[in-house]
C-alpha positions in Angstrom: -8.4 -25.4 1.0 -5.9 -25.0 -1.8 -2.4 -26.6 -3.0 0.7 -24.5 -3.6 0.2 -24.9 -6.9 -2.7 -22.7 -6.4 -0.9 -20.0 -5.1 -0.5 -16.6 -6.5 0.1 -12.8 -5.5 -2.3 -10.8 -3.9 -4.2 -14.4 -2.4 -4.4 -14.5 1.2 -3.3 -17.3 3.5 -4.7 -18.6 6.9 -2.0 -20.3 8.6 0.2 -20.1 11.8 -2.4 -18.3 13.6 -2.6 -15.1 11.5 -3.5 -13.9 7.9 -0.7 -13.9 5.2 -0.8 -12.3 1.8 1.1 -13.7 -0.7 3.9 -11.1 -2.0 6.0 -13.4 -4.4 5.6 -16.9 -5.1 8.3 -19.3 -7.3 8.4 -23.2 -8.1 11.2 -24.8 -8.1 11.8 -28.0 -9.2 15.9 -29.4 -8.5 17.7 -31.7 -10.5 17.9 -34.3 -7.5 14.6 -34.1 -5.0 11.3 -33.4 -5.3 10.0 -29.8 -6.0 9.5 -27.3 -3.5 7.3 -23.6 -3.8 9.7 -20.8 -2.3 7.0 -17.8 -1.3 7.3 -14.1 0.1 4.7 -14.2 2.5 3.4 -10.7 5.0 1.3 -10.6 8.0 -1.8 -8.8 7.1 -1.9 -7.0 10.6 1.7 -6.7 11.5 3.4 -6.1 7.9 6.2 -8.7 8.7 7.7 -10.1 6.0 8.7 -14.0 6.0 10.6 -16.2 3.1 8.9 -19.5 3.7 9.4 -22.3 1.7 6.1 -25.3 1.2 6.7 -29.1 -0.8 4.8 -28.8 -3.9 0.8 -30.0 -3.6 1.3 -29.0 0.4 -2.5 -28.2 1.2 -2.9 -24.3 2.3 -6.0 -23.0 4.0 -7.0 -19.6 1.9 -8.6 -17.2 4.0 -11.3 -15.4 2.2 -11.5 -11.4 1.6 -13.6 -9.3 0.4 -12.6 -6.0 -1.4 -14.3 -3.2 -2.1 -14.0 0.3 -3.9 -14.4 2.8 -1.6 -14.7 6.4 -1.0 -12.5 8.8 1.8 -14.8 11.1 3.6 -13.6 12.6 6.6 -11.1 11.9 9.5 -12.8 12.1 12.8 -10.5 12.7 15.0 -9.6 9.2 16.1 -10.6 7.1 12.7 -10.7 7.8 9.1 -14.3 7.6 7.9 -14.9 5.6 4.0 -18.2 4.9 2.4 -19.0 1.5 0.3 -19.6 3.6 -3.3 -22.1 0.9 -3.7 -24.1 0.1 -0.9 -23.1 3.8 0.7 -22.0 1.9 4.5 -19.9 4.2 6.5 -16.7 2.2 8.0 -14.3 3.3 10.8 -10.8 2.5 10.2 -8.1 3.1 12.7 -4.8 4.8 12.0 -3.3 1.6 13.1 -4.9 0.3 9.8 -4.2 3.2 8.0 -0.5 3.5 8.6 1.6 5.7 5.8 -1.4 5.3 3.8 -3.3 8.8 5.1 -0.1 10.6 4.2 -1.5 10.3 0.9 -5.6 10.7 1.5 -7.6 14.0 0.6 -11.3 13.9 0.8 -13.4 11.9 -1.9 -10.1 9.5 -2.6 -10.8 6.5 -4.0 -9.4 3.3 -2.5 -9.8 0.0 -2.0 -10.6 -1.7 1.1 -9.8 -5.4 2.5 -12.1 -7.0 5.1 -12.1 -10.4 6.6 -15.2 -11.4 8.6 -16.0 -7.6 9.0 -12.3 -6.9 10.3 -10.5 -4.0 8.4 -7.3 -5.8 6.8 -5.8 -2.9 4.9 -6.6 0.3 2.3 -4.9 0.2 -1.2 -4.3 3.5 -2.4 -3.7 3.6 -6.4 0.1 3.7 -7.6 0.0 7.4 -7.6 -2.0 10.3 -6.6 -1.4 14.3 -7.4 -1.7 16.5 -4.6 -0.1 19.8 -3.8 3.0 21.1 -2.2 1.8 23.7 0.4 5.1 24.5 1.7 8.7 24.4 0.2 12.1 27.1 0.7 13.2 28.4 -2.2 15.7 26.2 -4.2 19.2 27.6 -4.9 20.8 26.3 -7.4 24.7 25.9 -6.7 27.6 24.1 -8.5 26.2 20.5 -8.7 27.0 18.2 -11.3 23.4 16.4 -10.8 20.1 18.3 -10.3 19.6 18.3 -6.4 16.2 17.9 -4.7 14.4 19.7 -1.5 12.6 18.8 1.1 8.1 19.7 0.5 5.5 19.4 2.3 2.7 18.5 0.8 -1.4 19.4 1.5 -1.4 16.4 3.5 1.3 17.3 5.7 3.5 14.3 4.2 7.0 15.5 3.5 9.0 14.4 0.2 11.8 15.2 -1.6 11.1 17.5 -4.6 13.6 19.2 -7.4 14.7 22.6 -6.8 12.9 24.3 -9.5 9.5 23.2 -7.9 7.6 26.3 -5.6 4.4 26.0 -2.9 0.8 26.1 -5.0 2.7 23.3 -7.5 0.9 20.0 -8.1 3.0 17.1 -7.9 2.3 13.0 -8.9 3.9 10.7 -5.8 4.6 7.3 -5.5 2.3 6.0 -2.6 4.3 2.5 -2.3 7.4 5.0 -1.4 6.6 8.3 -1.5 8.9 9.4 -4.2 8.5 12.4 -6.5 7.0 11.1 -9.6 6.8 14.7 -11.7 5.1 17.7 -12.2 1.2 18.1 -13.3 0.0 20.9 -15.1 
C-alpha cells in the first residue's frame, strides 16, 4: 500500500478491478479546501485513458511489476517470440500485447518487457529505432511553398510519411510513440 503522495509516472496501480499505470500525476492544494492529487491514469490491458482525481494521503494499492531487458527473436506465426538476455527464458507474447509496437520490431531488437504475476503487461520499444524504407514512388517536386512528404513503407511493412527527396534502400530514424519521420541515417 501506498499514499498519493507516493505516486509518480511509470508506477502501476491496482484498483477498480484492473491494472493502471500512472501517466501524469499533479497536487493541488486550493486556497479554500483541502488538497486533492489530479492523475492521468491507463488501463494496462485496454489502453484507456481516465482523468481521475484522489484526496491527498488517499491509500493506493501498488501492483507490483517486474521489467526486464529483453531480446526479439522471431514471430511464430501466431506470437512474437523474446528471450530474458539474462536468464535466456523464451516468452510468447500475443499480438494483442504487441499492438503497434511490431510495426517497429526487426530481429535481435532490444526491448523492455512488463510482467505481473507471469502475465505479459506490455513491450517498451526505445524512443526511436532506424530501419529501412523498402518501398517508396518517386517524389516530384511541384510548386509548394513547404517541403511535402510521401507515403514509405518500411522493412517492417509499417507505412510513414517520408520527405520527397528520400528513395527505397534509405535508412530512416522513427518515432515509435507515433511513428513520425525523425531523419535520415547515414
Amino acid at each position: 500500500m501506498a499514499t498519493t503522495n507516493d505516486l509518480k509516472n511509470g508506477l502501476v496501480l491496482n484498483m477498480d478491478h484492473g491494472l493502471w499505470q500512472v501517466l501524469d500525476f499533479q497536487h493541488v492544494k486550493p486556497g479554500k479546501g483541502p488538497a486533492f492529487v489530479r492523475t492521468k491514469l491507463k488501463n494496462v490491458l485496454s489502453g484507456k485513458i481516465v482523468d481521475k482525481t484522489f484526496n491527498a494521503g488517499t491509500k493506493v494499492e501498488t501492483a507490483t511489476v517486474d521489467r526486464s531487458d529483453m531480446q526479439y527473436l522471431y514471430h511464430d506465426g501466431t506470437d512474437y517470440i523474446f528471450m530474458d538476455t539474462k536468464t535466456y527464458e523464451q516468452i510468447p507474447v500475443t499480438p494483442e500485447v504487441m499492438g503497434s509496437a511490431s510495426d517497429y520490431l526487426l530481429e535481435n531488437s532490444q526491448v523492455m518487457i512488463a510482467r505481473h504475476e507471469g502475465q505479459v503487461l506490455y513491450v517498451e520499444l526505445p524512443p526511436s529505432v532506424v530501419l529501412e524504407i523498402a518501398q517508396t514512388d518517386p517524389g516530384v517536386q511541384g510548386d509548394r511553398s513547404t517541403g511535402g512528404t510521401k507515403p514509405a513503407t518500411l522493412e517492417t511493412g509499417a507505412q510513414i510519411a517520408v520527405p520527397l527527396f528520400l528513395e527505397a534502400g534509405t535508412r530512416v530514424k522513427v518515432d515509435t510513440r507515433d511513428g513520425s519521420y525523425l531523419g535520415r541515417v547515414n
